[in-house]
Backbone as a chain_set.jsonl record, in Angstrom:
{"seq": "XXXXXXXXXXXXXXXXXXXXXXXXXXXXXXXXXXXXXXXXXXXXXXXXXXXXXXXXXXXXXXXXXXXXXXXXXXXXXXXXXXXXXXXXXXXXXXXXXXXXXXXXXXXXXXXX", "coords": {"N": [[23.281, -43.564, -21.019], [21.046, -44.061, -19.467], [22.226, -41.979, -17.479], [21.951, -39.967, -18.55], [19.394, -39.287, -18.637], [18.258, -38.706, -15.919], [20.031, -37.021, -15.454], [18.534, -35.015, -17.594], [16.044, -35.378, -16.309], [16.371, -34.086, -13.795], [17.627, -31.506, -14.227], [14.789, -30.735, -15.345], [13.318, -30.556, -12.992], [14.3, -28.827, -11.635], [14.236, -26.523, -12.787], [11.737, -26.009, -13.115], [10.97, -26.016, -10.331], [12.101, -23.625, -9.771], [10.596, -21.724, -11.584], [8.291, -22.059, -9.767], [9.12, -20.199, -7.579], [8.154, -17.42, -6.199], [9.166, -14.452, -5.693], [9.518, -11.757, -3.323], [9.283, -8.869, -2.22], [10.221, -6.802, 0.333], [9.564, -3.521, 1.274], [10.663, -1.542, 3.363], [10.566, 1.982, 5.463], [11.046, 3.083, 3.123], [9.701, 4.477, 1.102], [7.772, 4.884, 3.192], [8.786, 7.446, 4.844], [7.571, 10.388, 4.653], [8.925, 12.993, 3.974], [10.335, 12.008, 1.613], [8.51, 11.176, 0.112], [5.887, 11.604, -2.826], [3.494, 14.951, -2.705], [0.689, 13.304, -2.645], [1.312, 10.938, -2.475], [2.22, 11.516, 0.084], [0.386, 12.818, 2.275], [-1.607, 10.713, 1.542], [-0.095, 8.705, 3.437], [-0.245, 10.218, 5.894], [-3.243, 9.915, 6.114], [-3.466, 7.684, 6.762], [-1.718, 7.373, 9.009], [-3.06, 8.551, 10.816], [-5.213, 7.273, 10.914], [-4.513, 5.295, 12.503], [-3.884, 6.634, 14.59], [-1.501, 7.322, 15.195], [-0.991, 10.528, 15.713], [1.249, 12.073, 15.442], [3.242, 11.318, 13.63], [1.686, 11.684, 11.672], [1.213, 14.288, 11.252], [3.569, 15.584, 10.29], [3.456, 13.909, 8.227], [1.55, 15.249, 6.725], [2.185, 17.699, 6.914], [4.557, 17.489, 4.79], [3.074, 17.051, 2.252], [1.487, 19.422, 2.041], [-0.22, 20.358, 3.66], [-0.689, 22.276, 5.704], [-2.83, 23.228, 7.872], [-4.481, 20.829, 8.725], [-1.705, 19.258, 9.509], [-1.286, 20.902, 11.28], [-4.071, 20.186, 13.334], [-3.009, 17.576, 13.706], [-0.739, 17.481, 15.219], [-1.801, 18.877, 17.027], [-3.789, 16.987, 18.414], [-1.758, 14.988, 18.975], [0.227, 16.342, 20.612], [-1.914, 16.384, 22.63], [-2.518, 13.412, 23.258], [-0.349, 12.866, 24.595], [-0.028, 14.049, 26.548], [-1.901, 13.191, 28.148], [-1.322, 10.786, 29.889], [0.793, 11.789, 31.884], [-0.651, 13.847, 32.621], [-2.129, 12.551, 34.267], [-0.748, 11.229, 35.892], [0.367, 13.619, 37.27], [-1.898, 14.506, 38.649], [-2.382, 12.339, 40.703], [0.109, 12.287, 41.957], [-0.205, 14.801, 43.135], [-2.857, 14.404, 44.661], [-2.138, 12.94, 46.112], [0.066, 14.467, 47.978], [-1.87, 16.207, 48.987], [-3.293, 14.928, 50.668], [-1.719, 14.206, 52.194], [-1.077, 16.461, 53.434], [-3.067, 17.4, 54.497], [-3.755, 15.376, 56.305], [-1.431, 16.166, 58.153], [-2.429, 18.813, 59.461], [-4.568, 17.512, 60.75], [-3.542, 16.347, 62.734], [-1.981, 18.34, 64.061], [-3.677, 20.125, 64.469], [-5.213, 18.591, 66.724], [-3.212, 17.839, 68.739], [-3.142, 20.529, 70.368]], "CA": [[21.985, -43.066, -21.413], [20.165, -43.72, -17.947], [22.594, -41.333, -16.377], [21.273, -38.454, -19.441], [18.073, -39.181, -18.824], [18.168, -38.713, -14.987], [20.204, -35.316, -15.637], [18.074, -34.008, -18.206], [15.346, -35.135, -14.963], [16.863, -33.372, -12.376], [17.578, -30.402, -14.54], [13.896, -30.065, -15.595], [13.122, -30.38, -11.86], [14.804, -27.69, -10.96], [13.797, -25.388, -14.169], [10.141, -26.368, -12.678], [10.778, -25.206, -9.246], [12.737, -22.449, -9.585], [9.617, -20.928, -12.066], [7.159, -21.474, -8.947], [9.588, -19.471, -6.498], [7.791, -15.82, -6.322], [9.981, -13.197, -5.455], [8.639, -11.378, -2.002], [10.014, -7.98, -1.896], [9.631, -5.95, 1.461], [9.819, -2.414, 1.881], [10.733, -0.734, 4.547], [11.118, 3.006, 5.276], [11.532, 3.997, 2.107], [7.716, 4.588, 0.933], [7.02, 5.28, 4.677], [8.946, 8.369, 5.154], [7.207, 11.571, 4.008], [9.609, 13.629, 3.433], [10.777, 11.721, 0.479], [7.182, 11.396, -1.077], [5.067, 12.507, -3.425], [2.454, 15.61, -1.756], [0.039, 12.857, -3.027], [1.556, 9.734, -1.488], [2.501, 11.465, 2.038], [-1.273, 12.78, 2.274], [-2.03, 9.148, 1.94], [0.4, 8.286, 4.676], [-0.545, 11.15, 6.707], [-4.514, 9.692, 6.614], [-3.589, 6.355, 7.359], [-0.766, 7.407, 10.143], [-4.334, 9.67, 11.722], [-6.541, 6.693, 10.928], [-4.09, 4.79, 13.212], [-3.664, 6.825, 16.034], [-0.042, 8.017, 15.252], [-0.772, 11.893, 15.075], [3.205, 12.869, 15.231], [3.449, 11.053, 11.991], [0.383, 12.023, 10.506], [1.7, 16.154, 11.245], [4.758, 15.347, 9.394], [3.309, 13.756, 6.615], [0.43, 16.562, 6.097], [3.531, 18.965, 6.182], [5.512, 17.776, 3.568], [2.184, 16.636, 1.386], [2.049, 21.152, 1.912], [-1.541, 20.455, 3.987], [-0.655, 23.047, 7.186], [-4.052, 23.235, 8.893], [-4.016, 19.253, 8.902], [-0.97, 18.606, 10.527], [-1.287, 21.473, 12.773], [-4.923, 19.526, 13.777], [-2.743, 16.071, 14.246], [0.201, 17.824, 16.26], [-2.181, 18.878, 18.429], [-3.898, 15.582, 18.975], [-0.259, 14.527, 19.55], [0.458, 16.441, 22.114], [-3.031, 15.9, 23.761], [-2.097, 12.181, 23.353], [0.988, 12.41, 25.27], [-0.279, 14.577, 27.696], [-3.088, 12.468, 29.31], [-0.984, 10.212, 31.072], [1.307, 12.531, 32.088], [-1.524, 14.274, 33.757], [-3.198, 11.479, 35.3], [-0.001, 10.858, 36.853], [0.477, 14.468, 38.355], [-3.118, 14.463, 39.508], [-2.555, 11.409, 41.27], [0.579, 12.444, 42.755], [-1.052, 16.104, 43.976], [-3.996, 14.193, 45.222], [-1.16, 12.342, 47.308], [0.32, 15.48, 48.533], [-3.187, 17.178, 49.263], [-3.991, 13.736, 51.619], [-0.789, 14.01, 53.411], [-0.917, 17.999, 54.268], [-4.634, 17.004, 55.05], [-3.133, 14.506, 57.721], [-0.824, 16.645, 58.92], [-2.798, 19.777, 59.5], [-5.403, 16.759, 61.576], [-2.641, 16.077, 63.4], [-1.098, 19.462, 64.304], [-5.159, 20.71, 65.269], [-5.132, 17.394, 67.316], [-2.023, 18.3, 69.365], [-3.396, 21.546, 70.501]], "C": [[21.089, -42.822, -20.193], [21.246, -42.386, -17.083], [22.279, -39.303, -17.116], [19.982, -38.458, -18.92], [17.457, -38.567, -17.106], [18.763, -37.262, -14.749], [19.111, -34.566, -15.943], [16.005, -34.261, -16.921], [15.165, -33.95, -14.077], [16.936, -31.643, -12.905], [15.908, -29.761, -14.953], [13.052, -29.979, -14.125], [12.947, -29.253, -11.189], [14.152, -25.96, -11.745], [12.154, -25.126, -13.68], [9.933, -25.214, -11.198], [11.626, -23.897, -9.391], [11.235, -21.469, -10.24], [8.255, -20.87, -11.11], [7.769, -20.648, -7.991], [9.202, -17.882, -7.121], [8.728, -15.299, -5.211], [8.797, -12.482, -4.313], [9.396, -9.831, -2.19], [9.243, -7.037, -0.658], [9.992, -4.696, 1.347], [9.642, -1.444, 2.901], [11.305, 0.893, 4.88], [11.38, 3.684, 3.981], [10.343, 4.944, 1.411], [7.539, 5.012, 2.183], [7.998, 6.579, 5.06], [8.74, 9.436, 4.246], [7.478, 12.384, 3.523], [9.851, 12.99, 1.825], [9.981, 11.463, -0.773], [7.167, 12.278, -1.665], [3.964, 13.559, -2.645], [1.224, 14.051, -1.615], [-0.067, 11.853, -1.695], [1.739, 10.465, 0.338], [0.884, 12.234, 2.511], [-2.021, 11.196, 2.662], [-1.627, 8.588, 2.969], [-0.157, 8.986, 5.337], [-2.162, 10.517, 7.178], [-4.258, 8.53, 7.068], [-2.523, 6.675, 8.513], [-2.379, 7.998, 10.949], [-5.024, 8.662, 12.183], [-5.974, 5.801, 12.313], [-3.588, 5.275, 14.334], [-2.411, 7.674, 15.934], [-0.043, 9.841, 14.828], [0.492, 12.734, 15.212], [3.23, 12.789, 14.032], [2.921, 11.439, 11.038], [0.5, 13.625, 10.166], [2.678, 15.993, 10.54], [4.421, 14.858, 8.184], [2.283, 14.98, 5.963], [1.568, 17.875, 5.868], [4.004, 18.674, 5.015], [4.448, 17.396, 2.139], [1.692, 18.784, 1.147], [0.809, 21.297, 2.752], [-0.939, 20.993, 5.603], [-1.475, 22.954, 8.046], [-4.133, 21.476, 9.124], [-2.983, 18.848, 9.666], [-0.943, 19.682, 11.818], [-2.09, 20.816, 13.866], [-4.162, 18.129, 14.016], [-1.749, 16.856, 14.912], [-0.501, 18.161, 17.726], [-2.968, 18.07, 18.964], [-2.948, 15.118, 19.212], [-0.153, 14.318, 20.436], [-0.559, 16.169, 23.484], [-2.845, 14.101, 24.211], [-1.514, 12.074, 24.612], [0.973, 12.812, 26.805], [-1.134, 13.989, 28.692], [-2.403, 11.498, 29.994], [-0.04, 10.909, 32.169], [0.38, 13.331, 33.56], [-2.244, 13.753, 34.548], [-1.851, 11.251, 36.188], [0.247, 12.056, 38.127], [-0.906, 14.938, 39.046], [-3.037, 13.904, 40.51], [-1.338, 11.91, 42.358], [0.013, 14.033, 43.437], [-2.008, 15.553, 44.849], [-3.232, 13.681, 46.453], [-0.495, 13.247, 48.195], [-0.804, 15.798, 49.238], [-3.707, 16.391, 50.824], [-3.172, 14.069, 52.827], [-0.778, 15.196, 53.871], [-2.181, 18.054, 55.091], [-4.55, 16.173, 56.535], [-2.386, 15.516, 58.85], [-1.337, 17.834, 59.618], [-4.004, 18.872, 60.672], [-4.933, 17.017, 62.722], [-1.94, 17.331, 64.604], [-2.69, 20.023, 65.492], [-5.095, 19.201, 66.659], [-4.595, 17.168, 68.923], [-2.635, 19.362, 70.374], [-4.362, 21.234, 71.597]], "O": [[20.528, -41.763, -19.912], [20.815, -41.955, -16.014], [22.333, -38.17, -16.636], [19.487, -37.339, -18.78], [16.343, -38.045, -17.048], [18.197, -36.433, -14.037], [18.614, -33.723, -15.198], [15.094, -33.434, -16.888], [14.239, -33.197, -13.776], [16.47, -30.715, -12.245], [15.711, -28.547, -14.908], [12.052, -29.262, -14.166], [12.044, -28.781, -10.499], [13.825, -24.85, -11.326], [11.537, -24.091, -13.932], [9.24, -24.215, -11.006], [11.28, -23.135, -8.489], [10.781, -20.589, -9.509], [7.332, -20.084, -11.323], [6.884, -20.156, -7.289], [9.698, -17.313, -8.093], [8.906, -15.754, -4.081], [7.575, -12.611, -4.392], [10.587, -10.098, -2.356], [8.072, -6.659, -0.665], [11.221, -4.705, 1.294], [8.674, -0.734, 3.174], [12.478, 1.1, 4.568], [11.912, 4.792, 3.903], [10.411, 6.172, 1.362], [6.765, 5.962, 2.069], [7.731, 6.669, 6.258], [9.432, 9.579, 3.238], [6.767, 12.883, 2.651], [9.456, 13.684, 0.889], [10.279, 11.46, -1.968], [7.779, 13.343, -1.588], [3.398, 12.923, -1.756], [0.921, 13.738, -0.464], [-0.757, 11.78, -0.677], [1.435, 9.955, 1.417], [0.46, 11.642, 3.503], [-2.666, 10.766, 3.618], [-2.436, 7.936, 3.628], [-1.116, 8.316, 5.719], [-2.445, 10.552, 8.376], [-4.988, 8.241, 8.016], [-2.614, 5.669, 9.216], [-2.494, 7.395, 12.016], [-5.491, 8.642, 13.321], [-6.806, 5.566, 13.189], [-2.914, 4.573, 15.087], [-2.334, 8.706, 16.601], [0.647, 10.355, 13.948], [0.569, 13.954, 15.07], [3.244, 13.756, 13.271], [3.318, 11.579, 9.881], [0.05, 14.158, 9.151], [2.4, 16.775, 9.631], [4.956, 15.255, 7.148], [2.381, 15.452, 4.831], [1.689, 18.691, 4.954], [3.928, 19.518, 4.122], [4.972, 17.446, 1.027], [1.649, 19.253, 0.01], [0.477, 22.482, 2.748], [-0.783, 20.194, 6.527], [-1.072, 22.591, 9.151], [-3.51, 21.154, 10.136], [-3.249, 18.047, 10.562], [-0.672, 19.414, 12.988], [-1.615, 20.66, 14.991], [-4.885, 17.386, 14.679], [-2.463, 16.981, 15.907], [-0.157, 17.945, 18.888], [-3.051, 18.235, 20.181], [-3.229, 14.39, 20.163], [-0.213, 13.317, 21.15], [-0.319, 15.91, 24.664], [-3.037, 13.678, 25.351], [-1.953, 11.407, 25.549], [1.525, 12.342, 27.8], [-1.088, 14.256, 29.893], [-3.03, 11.239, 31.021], [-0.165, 10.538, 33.336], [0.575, 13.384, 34.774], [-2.924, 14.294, 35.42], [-2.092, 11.074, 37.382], [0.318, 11.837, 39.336], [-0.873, 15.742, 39.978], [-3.46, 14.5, 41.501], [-1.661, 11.967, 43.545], [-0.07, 13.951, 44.662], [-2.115, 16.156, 45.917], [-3.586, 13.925, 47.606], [-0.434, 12.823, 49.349], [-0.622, 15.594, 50.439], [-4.265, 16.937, 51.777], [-3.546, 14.197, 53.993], [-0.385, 15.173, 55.037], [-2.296, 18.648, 56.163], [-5.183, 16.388, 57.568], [-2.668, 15.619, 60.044], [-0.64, 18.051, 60.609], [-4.388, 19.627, 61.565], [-5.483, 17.663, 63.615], [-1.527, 17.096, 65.74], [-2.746, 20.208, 66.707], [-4.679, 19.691, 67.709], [-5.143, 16.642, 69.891], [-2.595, 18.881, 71.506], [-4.985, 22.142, 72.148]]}, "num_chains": 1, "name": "protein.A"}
């Protein structure tokens, strides 16, 4: 009898916790790629990919949501994105060139 009573325990234990374990489900990629949306839903992605900076993503989702002038306006924040370091770097190296022909041209008058 004590060894029923300690079952029918253990089993309502378990019957207990198992009914507080919530279920978590993650999704990934599947909802987040635009193509496979609704116009609706990738619109929605598309403003929150903009609101966050990502205007590649945000041109791709305004495409397939059918909004053209929109992602054309985030492609080309894109590329302006991508481009500013890019150009700070070949500034920097020109300015480095410009110093050293600047030297050498000192140098050459110098000589003379």
């Amino acid at each position: 009898m004590r060894t029923l009573l300690v079952a029918l325990a253990l089993l309502s234990a378990a019957g207990t916790a198992a009914a507080d374990v919530q279920e978590t489900v993650v999704v990934t990629g599947a909802a987040e790629r635009c193509g496979d949306a609704t116009p609706e839903l990738a619109r929605g992605l598309a403003d929150k990919a903009s609101r966050d900076g990502d205007y590649q993503r945000a041109g791709e989702c305004y495409l397939a949501a059918g909004q053209h002038s929109l992602a054309d306006q985030a492609f080309v924040r894109a590329s302006a994105q991508q481009g500013k370091g890019e150009t700070s770097r070949r500034l920097a190296s020109n300015l480095s060139d410009i110093k050293a022909s600047a030297r050498q041209m000192k140098q050459a008058f110098q000589h003379r």
